[in-house]
Gaussian input, Z-matrix of N, CA and C with variables (Angstrom, degrees):
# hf/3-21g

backbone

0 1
 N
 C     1     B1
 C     2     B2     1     A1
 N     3     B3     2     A2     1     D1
 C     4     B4     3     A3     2     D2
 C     5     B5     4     A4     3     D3
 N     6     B6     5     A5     4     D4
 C     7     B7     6     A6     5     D5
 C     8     B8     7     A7     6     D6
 N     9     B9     8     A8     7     D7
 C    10    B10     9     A9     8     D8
 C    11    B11    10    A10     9     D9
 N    12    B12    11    A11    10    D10
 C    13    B13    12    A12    11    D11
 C    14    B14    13    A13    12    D12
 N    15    B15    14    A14    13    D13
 C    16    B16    15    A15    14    D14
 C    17    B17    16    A16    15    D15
 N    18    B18    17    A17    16    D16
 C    19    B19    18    A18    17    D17
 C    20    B20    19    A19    18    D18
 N    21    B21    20    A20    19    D19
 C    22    B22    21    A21    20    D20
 C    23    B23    22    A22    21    D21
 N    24    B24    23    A23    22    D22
 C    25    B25    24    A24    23    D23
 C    26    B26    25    A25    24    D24
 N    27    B27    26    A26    25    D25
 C    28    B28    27    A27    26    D26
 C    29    B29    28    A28    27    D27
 N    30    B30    29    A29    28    D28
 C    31    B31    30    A30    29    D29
 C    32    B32    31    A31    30    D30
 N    33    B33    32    A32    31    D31
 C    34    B34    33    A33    32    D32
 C    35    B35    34    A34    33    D33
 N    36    B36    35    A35    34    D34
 C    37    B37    36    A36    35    D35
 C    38    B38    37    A37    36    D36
 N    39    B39    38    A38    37    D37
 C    40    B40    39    A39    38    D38
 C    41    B41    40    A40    39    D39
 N    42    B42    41    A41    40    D40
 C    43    B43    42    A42    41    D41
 C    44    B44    43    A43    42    D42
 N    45    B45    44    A44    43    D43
 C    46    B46    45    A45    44    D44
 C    47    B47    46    A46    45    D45
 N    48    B48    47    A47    46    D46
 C    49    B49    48    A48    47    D47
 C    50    B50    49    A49    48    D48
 N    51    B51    50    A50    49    D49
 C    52    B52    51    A51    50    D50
 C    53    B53    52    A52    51    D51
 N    54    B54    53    A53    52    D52
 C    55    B55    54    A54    53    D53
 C    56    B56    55    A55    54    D54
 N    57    B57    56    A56    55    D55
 C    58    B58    57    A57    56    D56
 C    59    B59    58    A58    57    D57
 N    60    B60    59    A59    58    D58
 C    61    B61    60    A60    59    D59
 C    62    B62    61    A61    60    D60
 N    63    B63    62    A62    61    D61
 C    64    B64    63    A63    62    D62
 C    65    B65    64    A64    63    D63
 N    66    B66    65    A65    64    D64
 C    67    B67    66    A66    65    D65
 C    68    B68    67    A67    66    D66
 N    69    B69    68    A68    67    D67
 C    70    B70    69    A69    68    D68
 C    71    B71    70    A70    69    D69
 N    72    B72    71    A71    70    D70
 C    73    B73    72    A72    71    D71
 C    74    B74    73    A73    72    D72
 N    75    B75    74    A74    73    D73
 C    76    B76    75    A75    74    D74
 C    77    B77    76    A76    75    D75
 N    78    B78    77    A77    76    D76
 C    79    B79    78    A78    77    D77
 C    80    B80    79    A79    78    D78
 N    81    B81    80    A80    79    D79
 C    82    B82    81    A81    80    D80
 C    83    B83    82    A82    81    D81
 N    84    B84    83    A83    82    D82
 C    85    B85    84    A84    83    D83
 C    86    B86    85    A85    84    D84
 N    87    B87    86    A86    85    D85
 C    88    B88    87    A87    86    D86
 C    89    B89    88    A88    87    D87
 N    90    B90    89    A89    88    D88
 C    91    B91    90    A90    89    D89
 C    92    B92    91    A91    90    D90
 N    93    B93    92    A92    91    D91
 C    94    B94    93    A93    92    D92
 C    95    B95    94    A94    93    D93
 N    96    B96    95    A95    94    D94
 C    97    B97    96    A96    95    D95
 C    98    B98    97    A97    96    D96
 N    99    B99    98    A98    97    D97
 C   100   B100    99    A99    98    D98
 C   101   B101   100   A100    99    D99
 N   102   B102   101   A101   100   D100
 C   103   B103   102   A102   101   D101
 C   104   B104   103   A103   102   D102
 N   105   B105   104   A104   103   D103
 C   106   B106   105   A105   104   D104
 C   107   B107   106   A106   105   D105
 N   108   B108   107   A107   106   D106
 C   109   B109   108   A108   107   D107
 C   110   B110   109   A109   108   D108
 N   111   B111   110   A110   109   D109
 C   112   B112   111   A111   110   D110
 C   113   B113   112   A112   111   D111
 N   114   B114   113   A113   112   D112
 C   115   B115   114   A114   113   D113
 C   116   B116   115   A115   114   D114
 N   117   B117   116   A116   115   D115
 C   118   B118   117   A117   116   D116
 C   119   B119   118   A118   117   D117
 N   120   B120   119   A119   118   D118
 C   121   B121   120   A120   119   D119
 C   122   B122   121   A121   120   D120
 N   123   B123   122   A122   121   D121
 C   124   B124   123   A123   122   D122
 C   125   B125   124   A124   123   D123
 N   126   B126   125   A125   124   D124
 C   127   B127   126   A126   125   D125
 C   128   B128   127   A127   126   D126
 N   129   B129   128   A128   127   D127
 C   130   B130   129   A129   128   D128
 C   131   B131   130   A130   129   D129
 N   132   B132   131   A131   130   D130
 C   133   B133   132   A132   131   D131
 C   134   B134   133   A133   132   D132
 N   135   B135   134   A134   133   D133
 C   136   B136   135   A135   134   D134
 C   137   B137   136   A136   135   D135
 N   138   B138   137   A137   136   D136
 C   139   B139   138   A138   137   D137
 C   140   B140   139   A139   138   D138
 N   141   B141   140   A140   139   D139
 C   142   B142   141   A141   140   D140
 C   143   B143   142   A142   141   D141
 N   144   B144   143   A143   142   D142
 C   145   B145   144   A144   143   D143
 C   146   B146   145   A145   144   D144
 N   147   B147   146   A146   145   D145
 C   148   B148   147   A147   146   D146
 C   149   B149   148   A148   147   D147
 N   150   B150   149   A149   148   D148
 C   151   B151   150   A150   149   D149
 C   152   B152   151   A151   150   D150
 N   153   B153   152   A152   151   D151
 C   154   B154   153   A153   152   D152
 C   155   B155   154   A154   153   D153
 N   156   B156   155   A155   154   D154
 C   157   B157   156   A156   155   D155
 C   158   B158   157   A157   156   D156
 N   159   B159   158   A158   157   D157
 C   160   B160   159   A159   158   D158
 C   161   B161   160   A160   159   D159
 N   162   B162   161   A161   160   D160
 C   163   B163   162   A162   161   D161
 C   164   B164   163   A163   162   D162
 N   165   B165   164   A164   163   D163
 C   166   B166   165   A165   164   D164
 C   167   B167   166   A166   165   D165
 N   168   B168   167   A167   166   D166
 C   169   B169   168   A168   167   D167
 C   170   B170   169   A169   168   D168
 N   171   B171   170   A170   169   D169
 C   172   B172   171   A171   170   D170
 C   173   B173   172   A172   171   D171
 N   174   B174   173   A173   172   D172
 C   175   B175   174   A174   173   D173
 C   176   B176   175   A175   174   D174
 N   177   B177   176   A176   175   D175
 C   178   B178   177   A177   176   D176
 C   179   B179   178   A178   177   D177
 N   180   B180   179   A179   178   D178
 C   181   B181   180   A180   179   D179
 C   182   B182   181   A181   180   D180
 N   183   B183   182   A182   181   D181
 C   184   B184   183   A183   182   D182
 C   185   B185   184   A184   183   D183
 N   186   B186   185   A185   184   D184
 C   187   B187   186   A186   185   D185
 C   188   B188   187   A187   186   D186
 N   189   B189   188   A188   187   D187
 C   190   B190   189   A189   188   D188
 C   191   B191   190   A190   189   D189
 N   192   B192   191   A191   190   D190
 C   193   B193   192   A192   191   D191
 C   194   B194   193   A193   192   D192
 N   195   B195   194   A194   193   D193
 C   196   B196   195   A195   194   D194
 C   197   B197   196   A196   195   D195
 N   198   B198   197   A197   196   D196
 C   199   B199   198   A198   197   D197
 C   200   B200   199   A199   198   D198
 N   201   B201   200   A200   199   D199
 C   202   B202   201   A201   200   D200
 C   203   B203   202   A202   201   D201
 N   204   B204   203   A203   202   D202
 C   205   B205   204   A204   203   D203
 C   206   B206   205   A205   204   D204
 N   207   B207   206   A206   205   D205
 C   208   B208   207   A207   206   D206
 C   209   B209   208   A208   207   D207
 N   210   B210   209   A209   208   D208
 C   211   B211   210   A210   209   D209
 C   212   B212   211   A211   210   D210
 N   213   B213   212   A212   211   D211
 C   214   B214   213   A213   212   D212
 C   215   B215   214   A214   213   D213
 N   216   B216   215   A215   214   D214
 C   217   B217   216   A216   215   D215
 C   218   B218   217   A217   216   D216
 N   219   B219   218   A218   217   D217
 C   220   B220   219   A219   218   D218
 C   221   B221   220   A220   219   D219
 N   222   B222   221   A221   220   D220
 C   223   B223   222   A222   221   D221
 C   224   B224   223   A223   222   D222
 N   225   B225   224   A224   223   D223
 C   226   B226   225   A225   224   D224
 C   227   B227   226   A226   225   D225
 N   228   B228   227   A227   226   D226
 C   229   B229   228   A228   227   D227
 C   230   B230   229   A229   228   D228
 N   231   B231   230   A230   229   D229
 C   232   B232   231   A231   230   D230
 C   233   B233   232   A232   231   D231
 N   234   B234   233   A233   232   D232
 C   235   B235   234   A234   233   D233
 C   236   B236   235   A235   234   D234
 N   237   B237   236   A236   235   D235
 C   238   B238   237   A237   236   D236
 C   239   B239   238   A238   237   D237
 N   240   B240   239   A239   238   D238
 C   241   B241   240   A240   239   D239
 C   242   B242   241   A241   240   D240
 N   243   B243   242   A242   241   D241
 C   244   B244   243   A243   242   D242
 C   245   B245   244   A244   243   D243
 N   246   B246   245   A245   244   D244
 C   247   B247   246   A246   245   D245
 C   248   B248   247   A247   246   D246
 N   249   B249   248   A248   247   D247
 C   250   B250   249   A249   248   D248
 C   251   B251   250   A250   249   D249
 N   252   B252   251   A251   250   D250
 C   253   B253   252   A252   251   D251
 C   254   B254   253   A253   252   D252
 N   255   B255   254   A254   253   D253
 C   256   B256   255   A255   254   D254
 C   257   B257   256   A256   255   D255
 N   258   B258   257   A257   256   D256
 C   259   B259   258   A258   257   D257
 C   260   B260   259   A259   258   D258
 N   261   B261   260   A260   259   D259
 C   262   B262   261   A261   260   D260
 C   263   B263   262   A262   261   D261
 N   264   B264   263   A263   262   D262
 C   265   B265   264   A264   263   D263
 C   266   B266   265   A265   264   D264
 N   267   B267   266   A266   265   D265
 C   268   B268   267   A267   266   D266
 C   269   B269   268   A268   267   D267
 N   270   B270   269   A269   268   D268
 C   271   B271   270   A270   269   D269
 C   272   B272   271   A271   270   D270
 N   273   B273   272   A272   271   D271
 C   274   B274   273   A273   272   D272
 C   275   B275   274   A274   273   D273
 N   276   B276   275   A275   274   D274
 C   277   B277   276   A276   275   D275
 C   278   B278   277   A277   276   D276
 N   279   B279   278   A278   277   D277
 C   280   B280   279   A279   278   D278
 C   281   B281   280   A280   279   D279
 N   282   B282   281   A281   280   D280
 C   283   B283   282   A282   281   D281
 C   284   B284   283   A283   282   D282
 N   285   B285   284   A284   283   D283
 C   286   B286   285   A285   284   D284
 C   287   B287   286   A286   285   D285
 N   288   B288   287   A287   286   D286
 C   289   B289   288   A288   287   D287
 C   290   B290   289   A289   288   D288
 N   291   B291   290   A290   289   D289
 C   292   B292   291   A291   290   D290
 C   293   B293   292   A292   291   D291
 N   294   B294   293   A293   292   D292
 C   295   B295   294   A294   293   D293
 C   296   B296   295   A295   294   D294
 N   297   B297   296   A296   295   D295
 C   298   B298   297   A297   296   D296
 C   299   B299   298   A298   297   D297
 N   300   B300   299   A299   298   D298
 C   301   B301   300   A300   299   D299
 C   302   B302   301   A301   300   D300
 N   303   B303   302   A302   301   D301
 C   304   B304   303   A303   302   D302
 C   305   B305   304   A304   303   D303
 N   306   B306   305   A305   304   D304
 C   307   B307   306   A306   305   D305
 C   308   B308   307   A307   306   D306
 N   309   B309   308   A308   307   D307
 C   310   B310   309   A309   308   D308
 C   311   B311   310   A310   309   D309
 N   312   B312   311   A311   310   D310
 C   313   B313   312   A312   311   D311
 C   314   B314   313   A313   312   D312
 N   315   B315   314   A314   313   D313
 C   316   B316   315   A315   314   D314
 C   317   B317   316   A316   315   D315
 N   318   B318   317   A317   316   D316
 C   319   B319   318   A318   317   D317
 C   320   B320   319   A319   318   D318
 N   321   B321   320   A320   319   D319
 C   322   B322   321   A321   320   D320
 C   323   B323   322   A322   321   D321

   B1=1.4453
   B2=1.5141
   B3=1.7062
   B4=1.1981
   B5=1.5263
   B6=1.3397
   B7=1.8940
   B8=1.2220
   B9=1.8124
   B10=1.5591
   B11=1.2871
   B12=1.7232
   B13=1.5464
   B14=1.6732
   B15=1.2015
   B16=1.4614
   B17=1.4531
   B18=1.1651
   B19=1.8458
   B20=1.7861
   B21=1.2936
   B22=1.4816
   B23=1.5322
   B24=1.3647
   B25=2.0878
   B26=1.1549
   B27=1.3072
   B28=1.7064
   B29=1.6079
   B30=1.7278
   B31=1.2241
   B32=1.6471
   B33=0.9174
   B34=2.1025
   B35=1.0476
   B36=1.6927
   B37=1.2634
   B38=1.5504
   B39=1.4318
   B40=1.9731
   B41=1.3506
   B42=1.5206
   B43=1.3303
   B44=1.3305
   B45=1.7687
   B46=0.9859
   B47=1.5929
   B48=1.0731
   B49=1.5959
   B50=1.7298
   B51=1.4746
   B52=1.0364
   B53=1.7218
   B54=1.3918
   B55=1.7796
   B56=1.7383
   B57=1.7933
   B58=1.5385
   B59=1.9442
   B60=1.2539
   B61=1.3499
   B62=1.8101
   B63=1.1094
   B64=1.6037
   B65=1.5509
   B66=1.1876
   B67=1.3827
   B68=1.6547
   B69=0.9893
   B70=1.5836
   B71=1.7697
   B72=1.3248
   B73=1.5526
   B74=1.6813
   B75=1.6268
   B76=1.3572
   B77=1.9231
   B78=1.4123
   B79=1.1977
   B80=1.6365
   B81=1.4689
   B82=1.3706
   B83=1.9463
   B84=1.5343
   B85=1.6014
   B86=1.4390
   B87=1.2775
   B88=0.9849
   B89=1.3795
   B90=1.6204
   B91=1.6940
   B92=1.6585
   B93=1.3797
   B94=0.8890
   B95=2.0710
   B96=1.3250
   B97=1.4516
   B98=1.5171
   B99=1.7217
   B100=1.3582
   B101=1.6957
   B102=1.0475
   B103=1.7727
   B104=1.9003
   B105=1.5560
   B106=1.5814
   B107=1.5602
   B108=1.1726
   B109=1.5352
   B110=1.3968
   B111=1.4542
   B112=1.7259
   B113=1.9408
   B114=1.4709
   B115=1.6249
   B116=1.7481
   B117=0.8761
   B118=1.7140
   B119=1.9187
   B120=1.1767
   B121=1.6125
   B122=1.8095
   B123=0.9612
   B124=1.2890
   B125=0.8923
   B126=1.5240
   B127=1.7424
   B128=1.6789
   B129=1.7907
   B130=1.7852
   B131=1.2568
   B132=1.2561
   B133=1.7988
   B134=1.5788
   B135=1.2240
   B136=1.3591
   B137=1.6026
   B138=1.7304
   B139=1.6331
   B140=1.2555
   B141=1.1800
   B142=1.5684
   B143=1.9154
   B144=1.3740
   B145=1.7525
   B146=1.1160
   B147=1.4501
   B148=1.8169
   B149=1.6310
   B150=0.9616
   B151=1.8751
   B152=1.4540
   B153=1.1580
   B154=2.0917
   B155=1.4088
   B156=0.9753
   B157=2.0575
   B158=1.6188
   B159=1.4776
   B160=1.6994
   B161=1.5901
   B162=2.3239
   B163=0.9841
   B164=1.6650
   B165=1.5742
   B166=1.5701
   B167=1.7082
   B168=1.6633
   B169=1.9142
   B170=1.3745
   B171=1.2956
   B172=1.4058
   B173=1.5544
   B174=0.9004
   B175=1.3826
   B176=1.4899
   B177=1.7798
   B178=1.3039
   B179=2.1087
   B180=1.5164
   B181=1.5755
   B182=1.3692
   B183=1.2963
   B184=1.2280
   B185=1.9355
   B186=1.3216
   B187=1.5174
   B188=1.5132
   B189=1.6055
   B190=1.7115
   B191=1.7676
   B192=1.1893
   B193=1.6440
   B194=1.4695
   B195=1.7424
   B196=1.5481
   B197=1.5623
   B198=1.1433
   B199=1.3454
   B200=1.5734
   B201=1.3260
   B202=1.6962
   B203=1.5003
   B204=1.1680
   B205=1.4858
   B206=1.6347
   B207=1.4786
   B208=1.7603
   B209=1.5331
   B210=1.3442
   B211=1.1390
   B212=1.1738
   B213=1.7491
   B214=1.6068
   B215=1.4320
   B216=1.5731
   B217=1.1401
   B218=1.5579
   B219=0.8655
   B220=1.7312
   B221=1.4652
   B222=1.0680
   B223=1.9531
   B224=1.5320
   B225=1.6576
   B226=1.5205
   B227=1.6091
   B228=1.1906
   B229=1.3932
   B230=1.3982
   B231=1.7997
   B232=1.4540
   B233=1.6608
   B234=1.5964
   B235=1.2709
   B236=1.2045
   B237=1.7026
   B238=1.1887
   B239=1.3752
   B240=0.9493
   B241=1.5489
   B242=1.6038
   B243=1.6154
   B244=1.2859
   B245=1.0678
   B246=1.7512
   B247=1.0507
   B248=1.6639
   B249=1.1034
   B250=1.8514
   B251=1.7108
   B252=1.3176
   B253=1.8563
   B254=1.9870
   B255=1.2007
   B256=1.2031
   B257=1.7060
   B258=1.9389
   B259=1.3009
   B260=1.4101
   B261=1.0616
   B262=1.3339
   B263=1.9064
   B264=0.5761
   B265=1.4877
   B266=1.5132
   B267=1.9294
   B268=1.4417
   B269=2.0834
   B270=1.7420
   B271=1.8379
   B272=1.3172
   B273=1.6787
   B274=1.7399
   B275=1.4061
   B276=1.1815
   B277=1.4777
   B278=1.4088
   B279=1.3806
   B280=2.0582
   B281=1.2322
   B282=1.1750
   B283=1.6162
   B284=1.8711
   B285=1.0859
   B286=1.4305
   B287=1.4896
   B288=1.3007
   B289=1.4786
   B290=1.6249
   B291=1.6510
   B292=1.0833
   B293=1.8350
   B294=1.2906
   B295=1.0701
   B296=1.4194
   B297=1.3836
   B298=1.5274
   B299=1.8649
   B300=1.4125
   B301=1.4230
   B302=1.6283
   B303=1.1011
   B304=1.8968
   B305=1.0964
   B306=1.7263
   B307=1.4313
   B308=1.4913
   B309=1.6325
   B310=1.3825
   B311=1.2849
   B312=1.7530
   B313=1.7671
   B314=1.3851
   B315=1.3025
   B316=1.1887
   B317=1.9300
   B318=1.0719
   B319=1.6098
   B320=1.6293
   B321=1.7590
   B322=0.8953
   B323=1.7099
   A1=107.89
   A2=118.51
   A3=105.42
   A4=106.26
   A5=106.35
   A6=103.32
   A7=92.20
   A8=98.91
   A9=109.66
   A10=86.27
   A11=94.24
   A12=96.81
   A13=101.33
   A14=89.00
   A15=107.60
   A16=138.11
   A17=111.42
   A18=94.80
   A19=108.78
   A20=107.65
   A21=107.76
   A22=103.47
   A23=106.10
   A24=100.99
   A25=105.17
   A26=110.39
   A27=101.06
   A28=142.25
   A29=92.69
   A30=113.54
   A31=122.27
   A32=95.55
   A33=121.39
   A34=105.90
   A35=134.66
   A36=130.12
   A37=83.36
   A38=104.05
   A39=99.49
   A40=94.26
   A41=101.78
   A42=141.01
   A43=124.37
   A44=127.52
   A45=132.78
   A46=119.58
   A47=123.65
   A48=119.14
   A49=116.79
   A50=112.27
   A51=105.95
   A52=84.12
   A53=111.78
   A54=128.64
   A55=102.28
   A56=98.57
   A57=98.22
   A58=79.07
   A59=138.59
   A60=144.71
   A61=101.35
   A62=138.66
   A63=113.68
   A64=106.26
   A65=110.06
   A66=144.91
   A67=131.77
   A68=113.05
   A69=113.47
   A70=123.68
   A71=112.92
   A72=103.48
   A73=106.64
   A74=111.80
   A75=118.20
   A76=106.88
   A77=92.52
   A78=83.26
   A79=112.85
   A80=130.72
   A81=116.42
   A82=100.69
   A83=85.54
   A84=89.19
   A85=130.59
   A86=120.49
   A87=113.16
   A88=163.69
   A89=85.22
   A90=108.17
   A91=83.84
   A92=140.64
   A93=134.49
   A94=113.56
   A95=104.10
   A96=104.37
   A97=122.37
   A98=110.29
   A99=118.29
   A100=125.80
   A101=90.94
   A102=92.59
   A103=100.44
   A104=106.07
   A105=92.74
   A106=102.44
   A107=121.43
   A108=108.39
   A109=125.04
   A110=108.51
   A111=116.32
   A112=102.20
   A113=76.93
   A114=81.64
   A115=112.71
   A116=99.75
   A117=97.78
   A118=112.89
   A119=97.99
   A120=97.37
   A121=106.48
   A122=121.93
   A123=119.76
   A124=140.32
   A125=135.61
   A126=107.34
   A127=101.74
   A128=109.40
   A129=93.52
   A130=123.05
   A131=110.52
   A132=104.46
   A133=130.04
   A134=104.87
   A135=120.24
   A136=132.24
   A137=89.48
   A138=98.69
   A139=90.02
   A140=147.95
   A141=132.33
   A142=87.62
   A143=98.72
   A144=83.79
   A145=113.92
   A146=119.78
   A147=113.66
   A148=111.79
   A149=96.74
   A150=91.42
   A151=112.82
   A152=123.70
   A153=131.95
   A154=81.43
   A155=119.61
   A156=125.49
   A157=115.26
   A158=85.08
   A159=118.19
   A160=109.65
   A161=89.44
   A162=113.07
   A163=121.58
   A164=100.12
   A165=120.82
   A166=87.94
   A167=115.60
   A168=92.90
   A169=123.84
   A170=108.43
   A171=117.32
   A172=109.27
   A173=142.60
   A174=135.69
   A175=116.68
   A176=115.56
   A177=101.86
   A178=99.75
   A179=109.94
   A180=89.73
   A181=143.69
   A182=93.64
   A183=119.06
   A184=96.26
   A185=101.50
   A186=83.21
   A187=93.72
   A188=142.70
   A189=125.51
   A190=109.19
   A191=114.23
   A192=131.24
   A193=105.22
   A194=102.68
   A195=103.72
   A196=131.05
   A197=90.16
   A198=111.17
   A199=108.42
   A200=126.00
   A201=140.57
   A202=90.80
   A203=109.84
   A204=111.98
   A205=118.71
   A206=114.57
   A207=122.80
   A208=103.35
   A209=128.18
   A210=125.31
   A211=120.84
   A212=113.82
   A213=116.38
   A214=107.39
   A215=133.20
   A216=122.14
   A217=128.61
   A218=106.67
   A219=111.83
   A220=90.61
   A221=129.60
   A222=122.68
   A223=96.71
   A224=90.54
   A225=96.22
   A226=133.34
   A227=107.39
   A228=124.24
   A229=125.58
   A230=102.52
   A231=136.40
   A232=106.40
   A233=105.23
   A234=91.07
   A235=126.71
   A236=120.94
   A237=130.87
   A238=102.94
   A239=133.74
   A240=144.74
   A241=112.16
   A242=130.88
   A243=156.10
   A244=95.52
   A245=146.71
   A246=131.20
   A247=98.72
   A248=105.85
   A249=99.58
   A250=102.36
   A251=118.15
   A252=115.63
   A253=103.62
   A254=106.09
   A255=124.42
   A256=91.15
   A257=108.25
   A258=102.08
   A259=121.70
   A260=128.31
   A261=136.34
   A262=83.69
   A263=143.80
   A264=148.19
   A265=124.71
   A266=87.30
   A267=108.89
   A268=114.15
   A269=90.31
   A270=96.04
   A271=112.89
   A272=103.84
   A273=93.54
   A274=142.47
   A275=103.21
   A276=132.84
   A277=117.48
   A278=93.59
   A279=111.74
   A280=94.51
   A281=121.11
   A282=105.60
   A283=97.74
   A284=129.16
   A285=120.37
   A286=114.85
   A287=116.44
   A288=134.06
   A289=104.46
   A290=117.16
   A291=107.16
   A292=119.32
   A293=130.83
   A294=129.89
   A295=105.50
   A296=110.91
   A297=117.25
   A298=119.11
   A299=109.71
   A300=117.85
   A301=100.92
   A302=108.05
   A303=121.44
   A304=84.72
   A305=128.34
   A306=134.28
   A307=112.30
   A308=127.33
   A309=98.47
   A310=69.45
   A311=91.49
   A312=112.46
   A313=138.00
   A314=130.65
   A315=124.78
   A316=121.80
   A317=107.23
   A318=111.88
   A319=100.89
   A320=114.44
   A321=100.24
   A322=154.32
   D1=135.77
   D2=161.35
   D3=-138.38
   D4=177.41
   D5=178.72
   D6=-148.80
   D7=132.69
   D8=-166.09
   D9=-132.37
   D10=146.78
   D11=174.96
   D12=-148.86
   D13=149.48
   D14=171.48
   D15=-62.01
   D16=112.85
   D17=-170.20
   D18=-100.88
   D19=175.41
   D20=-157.56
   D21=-80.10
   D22=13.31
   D23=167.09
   D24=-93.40
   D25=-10.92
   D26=-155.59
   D27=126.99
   D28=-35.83
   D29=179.08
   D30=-98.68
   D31=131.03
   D32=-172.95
   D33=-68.30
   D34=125.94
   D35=-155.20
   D36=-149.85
   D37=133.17
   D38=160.92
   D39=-103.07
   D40=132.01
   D41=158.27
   D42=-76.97
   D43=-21.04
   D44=-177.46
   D45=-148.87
   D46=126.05
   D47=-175.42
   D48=-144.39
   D49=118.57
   D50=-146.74
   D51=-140.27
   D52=101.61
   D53=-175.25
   D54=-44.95
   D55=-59.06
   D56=-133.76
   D57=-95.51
   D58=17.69
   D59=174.36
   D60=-76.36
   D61=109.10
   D62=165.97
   D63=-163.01
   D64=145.07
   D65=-155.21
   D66=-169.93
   D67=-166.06
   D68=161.18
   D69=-62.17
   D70=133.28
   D71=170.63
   D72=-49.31
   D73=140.99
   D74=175.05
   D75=-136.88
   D76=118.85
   D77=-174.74
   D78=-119.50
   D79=144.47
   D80=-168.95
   D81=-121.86
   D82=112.07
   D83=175.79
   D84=-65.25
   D85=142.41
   D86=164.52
   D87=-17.00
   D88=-46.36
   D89=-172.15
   D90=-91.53
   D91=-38.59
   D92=-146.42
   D93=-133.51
   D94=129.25
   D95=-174.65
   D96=-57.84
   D97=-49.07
   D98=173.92
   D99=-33.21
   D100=141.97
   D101=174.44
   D102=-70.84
   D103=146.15
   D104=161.14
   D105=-130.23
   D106=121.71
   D107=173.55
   D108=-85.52
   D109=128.86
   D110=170.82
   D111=-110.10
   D112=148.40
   D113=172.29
   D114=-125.25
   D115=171.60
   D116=179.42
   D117=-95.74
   D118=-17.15
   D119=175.07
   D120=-145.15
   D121=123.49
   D122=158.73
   D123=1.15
   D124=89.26
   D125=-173.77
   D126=-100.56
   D127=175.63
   D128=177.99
   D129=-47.95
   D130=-52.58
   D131=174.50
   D132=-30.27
   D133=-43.67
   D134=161.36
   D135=-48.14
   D136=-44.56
   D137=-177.56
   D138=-82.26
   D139=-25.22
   D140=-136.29
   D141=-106.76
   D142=-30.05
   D143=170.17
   D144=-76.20
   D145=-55.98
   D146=171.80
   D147=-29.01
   D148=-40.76
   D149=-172.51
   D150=-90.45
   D151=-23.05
   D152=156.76
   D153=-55.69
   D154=-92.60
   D155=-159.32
   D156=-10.67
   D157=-68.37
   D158=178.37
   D159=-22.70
   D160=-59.50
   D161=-161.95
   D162=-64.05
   D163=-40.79
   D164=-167.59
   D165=-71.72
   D166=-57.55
   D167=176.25
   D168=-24.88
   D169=-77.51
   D170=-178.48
   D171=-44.32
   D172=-66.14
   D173=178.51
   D174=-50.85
   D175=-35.49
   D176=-172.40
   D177=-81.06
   D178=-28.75
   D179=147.04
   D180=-15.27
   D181=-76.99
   D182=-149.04
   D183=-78.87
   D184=-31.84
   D185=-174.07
   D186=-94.29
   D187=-1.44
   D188=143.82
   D189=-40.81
   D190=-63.60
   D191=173.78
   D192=-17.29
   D193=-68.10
   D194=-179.62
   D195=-68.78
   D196=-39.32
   D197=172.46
   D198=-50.90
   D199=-47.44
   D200=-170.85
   D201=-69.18
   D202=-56.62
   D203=-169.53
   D204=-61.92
   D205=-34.94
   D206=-178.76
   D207=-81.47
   D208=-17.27
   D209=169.67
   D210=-77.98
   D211=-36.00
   D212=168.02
   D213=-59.84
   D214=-45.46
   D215=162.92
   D216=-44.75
   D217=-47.74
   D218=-168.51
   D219=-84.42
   D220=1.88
   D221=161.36
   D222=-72.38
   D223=-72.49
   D224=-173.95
   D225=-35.49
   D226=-56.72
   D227=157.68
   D228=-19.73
   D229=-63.27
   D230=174.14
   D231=-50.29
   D232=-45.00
   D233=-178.80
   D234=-95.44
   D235=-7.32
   D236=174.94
   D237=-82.45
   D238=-10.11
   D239=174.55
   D240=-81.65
   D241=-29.37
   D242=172.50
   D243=-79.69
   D244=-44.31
   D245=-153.59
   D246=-103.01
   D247=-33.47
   D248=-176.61
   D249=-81.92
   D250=-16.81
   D251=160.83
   D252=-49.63
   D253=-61.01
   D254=-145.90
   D255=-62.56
   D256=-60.75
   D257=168.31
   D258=-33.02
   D259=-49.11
   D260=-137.67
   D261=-95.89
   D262=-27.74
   D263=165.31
   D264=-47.90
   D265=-67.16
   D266=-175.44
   D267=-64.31
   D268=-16.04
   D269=176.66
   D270=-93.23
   D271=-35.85
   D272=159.55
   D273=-50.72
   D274=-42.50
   D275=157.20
   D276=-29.09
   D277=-66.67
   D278=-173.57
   D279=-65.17
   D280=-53.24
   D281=-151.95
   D282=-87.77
   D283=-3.31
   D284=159.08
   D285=-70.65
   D286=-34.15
   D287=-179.35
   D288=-71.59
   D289=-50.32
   D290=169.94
   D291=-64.59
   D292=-18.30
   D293=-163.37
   D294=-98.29
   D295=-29.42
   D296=174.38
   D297=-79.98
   D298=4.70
   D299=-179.72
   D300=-130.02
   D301=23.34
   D302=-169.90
   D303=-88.61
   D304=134.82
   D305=160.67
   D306=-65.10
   D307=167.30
   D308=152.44
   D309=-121.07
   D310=147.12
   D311=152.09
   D312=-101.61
   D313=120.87
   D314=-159.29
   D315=-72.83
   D316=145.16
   D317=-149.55
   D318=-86.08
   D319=135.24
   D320=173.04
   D321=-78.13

């Protein structure tokens, strides 16, 4: 393990060196307190997120896709639903019109 730090000329100084310490490089930025770890080669964890990532894209695709598509339905729907209201109006209508111009005839 070591911890190097920067001094205000410029020059990189380790401050700390520790043989039997070892692990992943850990480096703590500046702007920020948290540790962030980089490594120099891949370990599985690494690949296995690249390939979750990969994975969640494609899915978060794919369910925009569906999503685009169930909304074109539920338009359609919406409007075939507006148009059989309207029918259903325009026959109520008639047949009040027809019933209100209905003779009555008197029985013999």
């Amino acid at each position: 393990m070591i911890v190097v730090k920067k001094e205000k000329t410029g020059k990189w100084v380790v401050t700390r060196f520790v043989k039997e310490h070892n692990h992943p490089l850990v480096v703590a930025p500046a702007n920020n307190r948290r540790t962030v770890l980089l490594s120099q080669t891949p370990d599985d964890k690494d690949v296995k997120i690249r390939e979750l990532t990969a994975e969640l894209q494609r899915e978060r695709k794919r369910s925009a896709a569906i999503q685009e598509q169930l909304d074109m339905v539920l338009k359609d729907m919406e409007e075939h639903s507006s148009l059989l209201s309207r029918n259903i109006d325009d026959i109520v209508h008639s047949l009040k019109e027809i019933e209100s111009k209905r003779v009555v005839l008197p029985h013999n």
